[in-house]
TILUM-993554 format. One record per residue (C-alpha): x, y, z; residue in one letter; residue number from 1. Coordinates in nm, 3 decimals. Layout:
REM TILUM-993554
<gudren <X, Y, Z>, A, NUM> ...
//
This chain:
REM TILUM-993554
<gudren <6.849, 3.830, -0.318>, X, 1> <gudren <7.043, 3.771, 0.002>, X, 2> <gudren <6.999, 4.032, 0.282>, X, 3> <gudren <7.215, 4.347, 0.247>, X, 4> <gudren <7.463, 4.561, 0.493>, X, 5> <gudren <7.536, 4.926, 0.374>, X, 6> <gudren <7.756, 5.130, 0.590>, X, 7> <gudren <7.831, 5.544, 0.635>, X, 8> <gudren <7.968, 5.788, 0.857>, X, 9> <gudren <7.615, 5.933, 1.034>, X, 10> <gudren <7.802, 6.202, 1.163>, X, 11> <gudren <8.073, 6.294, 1.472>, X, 12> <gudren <7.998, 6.386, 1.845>, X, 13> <gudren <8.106, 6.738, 1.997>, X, 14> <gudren <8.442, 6.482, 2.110>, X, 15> <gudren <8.468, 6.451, 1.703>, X, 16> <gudren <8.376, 6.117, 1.774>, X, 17> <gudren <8.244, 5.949, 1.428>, X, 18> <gudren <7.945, 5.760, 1.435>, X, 19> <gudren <7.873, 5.518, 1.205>, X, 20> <gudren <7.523, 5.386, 1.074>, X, 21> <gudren <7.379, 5.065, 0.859>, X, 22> <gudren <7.176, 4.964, 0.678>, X, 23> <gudren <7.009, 4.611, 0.692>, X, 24> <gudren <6.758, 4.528, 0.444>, X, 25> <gudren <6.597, 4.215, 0.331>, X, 26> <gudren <6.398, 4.118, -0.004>, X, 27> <gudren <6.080, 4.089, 0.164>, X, 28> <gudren <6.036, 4.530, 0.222>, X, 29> <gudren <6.254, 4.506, 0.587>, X, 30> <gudren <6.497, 4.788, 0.634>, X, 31> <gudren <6.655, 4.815, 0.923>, X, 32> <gudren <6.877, 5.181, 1.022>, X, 33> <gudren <7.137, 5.125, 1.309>, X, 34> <gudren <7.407, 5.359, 1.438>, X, 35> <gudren <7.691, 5.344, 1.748>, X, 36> <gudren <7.563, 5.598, 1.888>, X, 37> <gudren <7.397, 5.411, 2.165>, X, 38> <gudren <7.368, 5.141, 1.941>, X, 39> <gudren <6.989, 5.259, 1.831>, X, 40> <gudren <6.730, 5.141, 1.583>, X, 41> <gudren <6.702, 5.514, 1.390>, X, 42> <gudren <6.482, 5.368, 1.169>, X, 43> <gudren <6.262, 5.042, 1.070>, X, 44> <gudren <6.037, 5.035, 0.778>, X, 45> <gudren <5.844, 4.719, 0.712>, X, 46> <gudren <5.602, 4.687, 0.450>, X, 47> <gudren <5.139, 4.721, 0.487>, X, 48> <gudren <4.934, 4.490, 0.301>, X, 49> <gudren <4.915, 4.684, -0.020>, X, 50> <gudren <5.306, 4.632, -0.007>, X, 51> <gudren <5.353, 5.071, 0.075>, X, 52> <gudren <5.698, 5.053, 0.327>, X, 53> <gudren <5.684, 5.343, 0.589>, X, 54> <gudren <5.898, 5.402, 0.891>, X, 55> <gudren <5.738, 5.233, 1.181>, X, 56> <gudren <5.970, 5.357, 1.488>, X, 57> <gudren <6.074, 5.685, 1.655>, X, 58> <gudren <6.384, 5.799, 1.533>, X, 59> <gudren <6.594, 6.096, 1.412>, X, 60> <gudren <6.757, 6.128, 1.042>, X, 61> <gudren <7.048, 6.266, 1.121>, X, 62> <gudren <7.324, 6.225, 1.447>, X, 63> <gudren <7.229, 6.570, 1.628>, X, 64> <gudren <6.943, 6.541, 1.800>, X, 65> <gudren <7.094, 6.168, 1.969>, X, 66> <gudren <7.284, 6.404, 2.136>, X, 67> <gudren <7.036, 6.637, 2.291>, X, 68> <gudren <6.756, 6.555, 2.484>, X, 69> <gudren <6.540, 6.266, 2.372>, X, 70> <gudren <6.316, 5.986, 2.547>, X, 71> <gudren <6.576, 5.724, 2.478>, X, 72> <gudren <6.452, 5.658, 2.135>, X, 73> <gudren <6.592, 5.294, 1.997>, X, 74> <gudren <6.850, 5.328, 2.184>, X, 75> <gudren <7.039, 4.994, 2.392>, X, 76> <gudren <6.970, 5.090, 2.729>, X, 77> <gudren <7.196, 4.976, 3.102>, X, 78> <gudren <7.392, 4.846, 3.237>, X, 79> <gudren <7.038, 4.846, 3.413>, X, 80> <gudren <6.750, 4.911, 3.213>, X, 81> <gudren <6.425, 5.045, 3.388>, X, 82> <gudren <6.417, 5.170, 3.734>, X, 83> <gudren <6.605, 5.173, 4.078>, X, 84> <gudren <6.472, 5.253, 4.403>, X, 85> <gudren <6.636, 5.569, 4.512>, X, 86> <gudren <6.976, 5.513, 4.299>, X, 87> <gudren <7.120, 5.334, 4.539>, X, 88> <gudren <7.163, 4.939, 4.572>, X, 89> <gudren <7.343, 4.734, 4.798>, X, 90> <gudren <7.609, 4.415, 4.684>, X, 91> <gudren <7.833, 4.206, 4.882>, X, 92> <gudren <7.754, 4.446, 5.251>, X, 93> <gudren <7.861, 4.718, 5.019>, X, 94> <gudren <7.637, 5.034, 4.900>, X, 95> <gudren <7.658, 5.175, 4.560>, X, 96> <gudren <7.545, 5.532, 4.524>, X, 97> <gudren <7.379, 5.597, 4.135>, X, 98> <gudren <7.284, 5.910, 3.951>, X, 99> <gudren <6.916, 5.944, 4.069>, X, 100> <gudren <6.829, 6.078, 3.701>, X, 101> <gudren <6.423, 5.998, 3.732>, X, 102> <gudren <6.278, 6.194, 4.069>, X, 103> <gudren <6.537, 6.050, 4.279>, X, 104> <gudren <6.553, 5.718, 4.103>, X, 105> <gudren <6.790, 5.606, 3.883>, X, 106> <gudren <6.660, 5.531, 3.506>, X, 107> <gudren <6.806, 5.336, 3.200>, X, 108> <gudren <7.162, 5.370, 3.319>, X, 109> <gudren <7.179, 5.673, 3.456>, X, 110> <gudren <7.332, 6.036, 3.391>, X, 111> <gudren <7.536, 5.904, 3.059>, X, 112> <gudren <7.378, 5.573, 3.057>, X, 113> <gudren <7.524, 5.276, 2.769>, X, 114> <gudren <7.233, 5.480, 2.507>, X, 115> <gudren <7.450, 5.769, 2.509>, X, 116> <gudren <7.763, 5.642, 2.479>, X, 117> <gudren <7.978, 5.554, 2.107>, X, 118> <gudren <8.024, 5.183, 2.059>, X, 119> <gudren <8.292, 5.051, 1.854>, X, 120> <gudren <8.098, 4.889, 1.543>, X, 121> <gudren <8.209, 4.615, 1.278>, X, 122> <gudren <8.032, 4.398, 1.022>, X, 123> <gudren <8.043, 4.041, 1.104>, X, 124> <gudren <7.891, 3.720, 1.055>, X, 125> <gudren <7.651, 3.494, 1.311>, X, 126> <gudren <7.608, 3.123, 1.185>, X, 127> <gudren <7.648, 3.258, 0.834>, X, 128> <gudren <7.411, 3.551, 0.838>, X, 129> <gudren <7.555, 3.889, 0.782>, X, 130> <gudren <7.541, 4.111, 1.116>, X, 131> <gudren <7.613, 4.458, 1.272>, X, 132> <gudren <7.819, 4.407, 1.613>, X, 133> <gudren <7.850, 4.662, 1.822>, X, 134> <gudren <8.086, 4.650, 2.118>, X, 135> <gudren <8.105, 4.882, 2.449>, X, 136> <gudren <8.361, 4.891, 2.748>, X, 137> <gudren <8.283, 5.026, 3.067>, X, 138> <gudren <8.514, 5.104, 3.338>, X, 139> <gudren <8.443, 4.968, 3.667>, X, 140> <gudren <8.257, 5.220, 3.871>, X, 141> <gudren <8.132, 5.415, 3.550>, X, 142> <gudren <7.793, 5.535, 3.656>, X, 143> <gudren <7.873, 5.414, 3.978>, X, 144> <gudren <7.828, 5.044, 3.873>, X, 145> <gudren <8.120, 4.801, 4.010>, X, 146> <gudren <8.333, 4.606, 3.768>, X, 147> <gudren <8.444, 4.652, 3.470>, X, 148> <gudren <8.196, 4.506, 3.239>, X, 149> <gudren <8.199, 4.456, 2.831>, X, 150> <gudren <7.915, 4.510, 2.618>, X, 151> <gudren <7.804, 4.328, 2.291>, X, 152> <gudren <7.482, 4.418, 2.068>, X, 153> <gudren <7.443, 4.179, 1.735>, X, 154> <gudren <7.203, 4.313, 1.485>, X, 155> <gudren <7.095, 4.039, 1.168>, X, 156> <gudren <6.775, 3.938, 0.987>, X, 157> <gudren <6.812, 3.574, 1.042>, X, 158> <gudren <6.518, 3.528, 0.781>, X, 159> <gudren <6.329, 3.786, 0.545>, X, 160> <gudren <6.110, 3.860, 0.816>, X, 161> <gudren <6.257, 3.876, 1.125>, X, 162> <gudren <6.538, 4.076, 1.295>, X, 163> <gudren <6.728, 3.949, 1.606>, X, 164> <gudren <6.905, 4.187, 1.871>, X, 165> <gudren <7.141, 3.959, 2.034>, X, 166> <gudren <7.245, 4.180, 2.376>, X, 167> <gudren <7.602, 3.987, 2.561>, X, 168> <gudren <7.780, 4.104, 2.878>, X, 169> <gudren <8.089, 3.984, 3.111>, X, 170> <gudren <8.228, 4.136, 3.373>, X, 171> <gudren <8.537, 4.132, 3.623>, X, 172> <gudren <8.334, 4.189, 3.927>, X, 173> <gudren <8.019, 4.143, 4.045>, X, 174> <gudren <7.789, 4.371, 3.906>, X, 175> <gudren <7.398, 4.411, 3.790>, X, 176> <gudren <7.329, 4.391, 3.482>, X, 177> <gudren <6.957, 4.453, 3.281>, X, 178> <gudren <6.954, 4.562, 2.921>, X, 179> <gudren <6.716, 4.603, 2.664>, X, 180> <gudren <6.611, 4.786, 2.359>, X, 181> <gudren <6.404, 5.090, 2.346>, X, 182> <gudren <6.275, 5.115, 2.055>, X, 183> <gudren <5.952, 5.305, 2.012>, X, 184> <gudren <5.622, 5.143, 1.745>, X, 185> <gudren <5.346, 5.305, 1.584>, X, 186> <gudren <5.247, 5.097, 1.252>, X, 187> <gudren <5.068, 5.412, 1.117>, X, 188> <gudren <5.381, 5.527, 1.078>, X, 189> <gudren <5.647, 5.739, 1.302>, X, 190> <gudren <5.493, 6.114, 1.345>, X, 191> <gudren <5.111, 5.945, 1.239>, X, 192> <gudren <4.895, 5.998, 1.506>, X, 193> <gudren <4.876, 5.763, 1.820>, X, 194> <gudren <4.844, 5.365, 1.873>, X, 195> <gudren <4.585, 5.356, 2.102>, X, 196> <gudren <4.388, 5.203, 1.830>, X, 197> <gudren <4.693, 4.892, 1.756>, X, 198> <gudren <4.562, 4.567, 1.933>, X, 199> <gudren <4.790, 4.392, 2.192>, X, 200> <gudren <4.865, 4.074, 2.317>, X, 201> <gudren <5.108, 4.015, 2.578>, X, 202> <gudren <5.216, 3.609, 2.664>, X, 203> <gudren <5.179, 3.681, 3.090>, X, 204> <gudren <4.893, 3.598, 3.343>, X, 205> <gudren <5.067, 3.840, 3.596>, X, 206> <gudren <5.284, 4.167, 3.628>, X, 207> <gudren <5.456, 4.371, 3.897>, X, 208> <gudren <5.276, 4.669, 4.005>, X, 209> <gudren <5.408, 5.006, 4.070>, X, 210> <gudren <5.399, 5.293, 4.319>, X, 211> <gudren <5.335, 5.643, 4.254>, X, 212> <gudren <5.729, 5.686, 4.096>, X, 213> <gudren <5.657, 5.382, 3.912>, X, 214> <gudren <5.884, 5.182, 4.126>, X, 215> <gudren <5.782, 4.811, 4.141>, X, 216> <gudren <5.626, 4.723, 4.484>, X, 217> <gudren <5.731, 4.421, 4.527>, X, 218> <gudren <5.456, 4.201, 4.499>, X, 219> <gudren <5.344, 4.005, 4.151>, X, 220> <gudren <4.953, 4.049, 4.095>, X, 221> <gudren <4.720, 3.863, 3.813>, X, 222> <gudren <4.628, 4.027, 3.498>, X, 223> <gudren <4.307, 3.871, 3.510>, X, 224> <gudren <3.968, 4.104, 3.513>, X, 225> <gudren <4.213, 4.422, 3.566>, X, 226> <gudren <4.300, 4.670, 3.299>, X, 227> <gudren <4.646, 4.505, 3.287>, X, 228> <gudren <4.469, 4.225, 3.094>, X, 229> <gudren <4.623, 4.176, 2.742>, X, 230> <gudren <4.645, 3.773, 2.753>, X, 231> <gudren <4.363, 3.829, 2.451>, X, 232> <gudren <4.405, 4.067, 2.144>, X, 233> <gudren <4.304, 4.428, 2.298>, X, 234> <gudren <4.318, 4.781, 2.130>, X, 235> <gudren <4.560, 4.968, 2.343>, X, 236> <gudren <4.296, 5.239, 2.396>, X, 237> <gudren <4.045, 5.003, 2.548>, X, 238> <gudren <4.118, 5.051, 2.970>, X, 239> <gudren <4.450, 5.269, 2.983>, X, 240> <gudren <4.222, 5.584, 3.081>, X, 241> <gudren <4.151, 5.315, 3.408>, X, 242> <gudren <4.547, 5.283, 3.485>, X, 243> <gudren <4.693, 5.617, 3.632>, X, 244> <gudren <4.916, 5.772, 3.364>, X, 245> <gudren <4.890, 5.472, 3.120>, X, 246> <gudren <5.118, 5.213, 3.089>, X, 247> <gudren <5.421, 5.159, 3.205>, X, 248> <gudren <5.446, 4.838, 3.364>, X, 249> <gudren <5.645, 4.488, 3.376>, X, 250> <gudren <5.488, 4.194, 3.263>, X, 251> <gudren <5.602, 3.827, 3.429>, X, 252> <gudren <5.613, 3.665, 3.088>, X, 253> <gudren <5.475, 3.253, 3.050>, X, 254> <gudren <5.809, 3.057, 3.003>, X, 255> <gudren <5.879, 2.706, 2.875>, X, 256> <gudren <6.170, 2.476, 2.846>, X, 257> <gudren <6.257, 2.676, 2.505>, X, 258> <gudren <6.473, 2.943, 2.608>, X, 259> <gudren <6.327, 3.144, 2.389>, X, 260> <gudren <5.944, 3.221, 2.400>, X, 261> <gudren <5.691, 3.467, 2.277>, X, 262> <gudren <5.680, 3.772, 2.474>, X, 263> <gudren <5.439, 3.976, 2.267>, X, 264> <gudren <5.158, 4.040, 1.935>, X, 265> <gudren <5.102, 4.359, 1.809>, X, 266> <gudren <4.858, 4.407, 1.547>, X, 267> <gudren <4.707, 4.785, 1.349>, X, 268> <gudren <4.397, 4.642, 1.127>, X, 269> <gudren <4.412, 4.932, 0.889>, X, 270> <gudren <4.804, 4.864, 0.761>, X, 271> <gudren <4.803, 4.535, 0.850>, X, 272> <gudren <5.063, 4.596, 0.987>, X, 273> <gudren <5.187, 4.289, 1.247>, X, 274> <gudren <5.495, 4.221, 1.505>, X, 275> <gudren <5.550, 3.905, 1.709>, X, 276> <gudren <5.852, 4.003, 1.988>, X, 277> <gudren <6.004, 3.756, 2.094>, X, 278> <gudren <6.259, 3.698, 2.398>, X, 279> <gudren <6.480, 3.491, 2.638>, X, 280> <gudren <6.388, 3.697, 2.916>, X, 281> <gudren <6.159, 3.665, 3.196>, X, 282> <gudren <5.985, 3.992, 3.129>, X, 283> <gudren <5.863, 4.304, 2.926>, X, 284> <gudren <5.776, 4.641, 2.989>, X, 285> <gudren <5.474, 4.789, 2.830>, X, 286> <gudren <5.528, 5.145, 2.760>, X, 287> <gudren <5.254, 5.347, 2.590>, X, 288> <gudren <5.489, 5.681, 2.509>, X, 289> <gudren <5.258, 5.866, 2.867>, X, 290> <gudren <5.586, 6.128, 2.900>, X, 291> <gudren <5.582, 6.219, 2.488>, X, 292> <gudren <5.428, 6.550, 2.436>, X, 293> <gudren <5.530, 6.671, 2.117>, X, 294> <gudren <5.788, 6.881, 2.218>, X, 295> <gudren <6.035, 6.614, 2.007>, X, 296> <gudren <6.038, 6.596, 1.660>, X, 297> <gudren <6.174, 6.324, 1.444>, X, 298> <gudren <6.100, 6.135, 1.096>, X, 299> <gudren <5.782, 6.188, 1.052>, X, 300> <gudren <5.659, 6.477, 1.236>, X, 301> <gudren <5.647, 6.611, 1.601>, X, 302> <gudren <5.618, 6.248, 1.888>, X, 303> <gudren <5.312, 6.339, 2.069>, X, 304> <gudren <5.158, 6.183, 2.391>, X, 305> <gudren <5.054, 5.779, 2.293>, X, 306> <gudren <5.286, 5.838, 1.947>, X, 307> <gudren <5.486, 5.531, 2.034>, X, 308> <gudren <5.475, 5.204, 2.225>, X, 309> <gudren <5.792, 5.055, 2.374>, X, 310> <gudren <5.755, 4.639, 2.423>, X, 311> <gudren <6.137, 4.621, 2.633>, X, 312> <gudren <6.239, 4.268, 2.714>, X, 313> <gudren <6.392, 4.234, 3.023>, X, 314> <gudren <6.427, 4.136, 3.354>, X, 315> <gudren <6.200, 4.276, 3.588>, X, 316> <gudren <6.269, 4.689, 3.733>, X, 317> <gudren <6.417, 4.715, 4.064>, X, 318> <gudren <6.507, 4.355, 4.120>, X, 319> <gudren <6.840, 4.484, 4.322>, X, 320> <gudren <6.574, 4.517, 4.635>, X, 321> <gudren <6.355, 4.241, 4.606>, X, 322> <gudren <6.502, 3.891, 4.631>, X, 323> <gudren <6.248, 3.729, 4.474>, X, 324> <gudren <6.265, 3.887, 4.232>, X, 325> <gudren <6.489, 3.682, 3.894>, X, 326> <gudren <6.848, 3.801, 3.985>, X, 327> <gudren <7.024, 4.063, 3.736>, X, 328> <gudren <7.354, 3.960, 3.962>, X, 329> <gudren <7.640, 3.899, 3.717>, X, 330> <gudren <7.925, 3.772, 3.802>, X, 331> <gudren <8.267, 3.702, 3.695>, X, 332> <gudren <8.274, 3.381, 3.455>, X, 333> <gudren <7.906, 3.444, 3.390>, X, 334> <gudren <7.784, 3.503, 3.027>, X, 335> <gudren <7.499, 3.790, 3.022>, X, 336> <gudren <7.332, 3.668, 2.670>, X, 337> <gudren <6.968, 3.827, 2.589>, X, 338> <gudren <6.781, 3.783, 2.242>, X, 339> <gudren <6.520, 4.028, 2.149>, X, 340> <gudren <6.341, 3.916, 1.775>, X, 341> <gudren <6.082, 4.102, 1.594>, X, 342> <gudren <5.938, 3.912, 1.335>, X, 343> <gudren <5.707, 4.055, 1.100>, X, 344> <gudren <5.486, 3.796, 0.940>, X, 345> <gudren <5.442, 3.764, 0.596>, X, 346> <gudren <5.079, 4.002, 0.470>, X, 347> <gudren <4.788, 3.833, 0.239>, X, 348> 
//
């Protein structure tokens, strides 16, 4: 059996907007839920070892609650993903003022960031393999971002095992640019108790602390003998009592001359559960679901504190003010191309 693409209306926006939602799904037990609505995962279930398929990300079954409120569940988040200092960055000796969305910072976008917005969505192909493309046009200055910039998102299962998120970008002016997906994991099962108990690897010797706001300081510190430390398999729960409000935190990923590299392992012994993440970026963010406190409720149950891990590839937050930081610059004639894979390896 080849891998499958189902389509339907998910439902319409208070603009009457429709938004439409598919259905990937592979003979292995993969099924993959995505809607234009942000272009968001609403659903993945993969199989355990006993071969039992549940629902292993945050997500809502229906349209309405996308619209409300929500920690950015699944969603494609920009143009910049992550944090700014202060909403407010400066380009070519000119300032550009942002919605400060996050205690004076600006977050994921901002006010009506590209998660919140309806993407134009069509089946296609991608060497062959059946895909969801999703496609997005901003205006310059939407957001307050310069240039007029347009947005691609590709969603296939390149193998039984594996789907790719395939994240494009061009633009008419200079402009930053930083996407990534923010999907939310818990191999128990969405709404089934916390993943403080999954083990972790990340692929980096060294990360960029934070402030207070979780701003990134500047500077880029060693994992090594700090609770940071995931180069070996470690249960989530093992040190994040030691970092102030768990983690949220950019890891400087080990890169090769293969563009693209491992980024991350996650493991849950009782399922068996396993994801390798995979990435052309320089970085990921580590996001143990601190802000969730059960006051959203999705498939599965209510999303309480630690019901959810985010693993966002990316370049690293706030790299508008630090120079040394890899540039998220893009510029006319410049192709923004970022591929996010989970694979799922096969259970025995």
């Amino acid at each position: 059996m080849p891998m499958n693409i189902t389509h339907e209306i998910f439902g319409h926006t208070k603009e009457a907007q429709p938004v439409d939602i598919f259905t990937l799904s592979s003979p292995a037990g993969l099924t993959l839920k995505v809607c234009s609505y942000g272009a968001t995962i609403t659903e993945l279930h993969t199989p355990d070892r006993k071969g039992d398929t549940a629902d292993v990300t945050l997500g809502f079954a229906n349209l309405g609650p996308y619209l409300g409120a929500h920690p950015s569940l699944g969603c494609v988040v920009g143009r910049v993903a992550n944090r700014i200092a202060n909403a407010r960055f400066r380009l070519n000796k000119k300032e550009y003022q942002l919605h400060p969305n996050n205690g004076g910072h600006s977050l994921h976008g901002g006010k009506v960031g590209l998660g919140r917005r309806v993407w134009k969505s069509q089946q296609t192909k991608v060497n062959g393999v059946p895909a969801v493309e999703f496609t997005y046009h901003s205006p310059d200055m939407e957001e307050g971002y310069p240039g007029t910039v347009d947005f691609k998102a590709i969603y296939l299962m390149p193998d039984n095992h594996t789907i790719r998120l395939i994240m494009e970008a061009r633009t008419d002016y200079p402009t930053p640019v930083n996407l990534t997906n923010h999907a939310y994991f818990n191999f128990h099962g969405a709404g089934n108790g916390n993943i403080l108990d999954h083990e972790l690897t990340i692929h980096a010797d060294h990360y960029t602390p934070v402030d207070a706001s979780l701003i990134p300081t500047g500077e880029i510190l060693s994992v090594h003998e700090t609770p940071m430390d995931f180069t070996h398999p470690t249960a989530i729960g093992t040190r994040i009592a030691q970092v102030p409000g768990g983690y949220d935190h950019n890891y400087v990923l080990r890169t090769g001359d293969d563009p693209l590299h491992p980024a991350a392992r996650l493991t849950e012994a009782t399922s068996g559960r396993a994801m390798e993440v995979w990435t052309t970026q320089p970085g990921v963010q580590l996001y143990t679901g601190n802000f969730l406190d059960g006051s959203v409720t999705g498939i599965g149950g209510a999303y309480e504190k630690h019901g959810g891990l985010c693993l966002e590839t990316q370049h690293f937050p706030n790299a508008v003010h630090h120079g040394h930081f890899p540039s998220i610059i893009l510029h006319p004639g410049q192709h923004y191309h970022h591929i996010a894979e989970y694979r799922f390896p096969k259970l025995v």
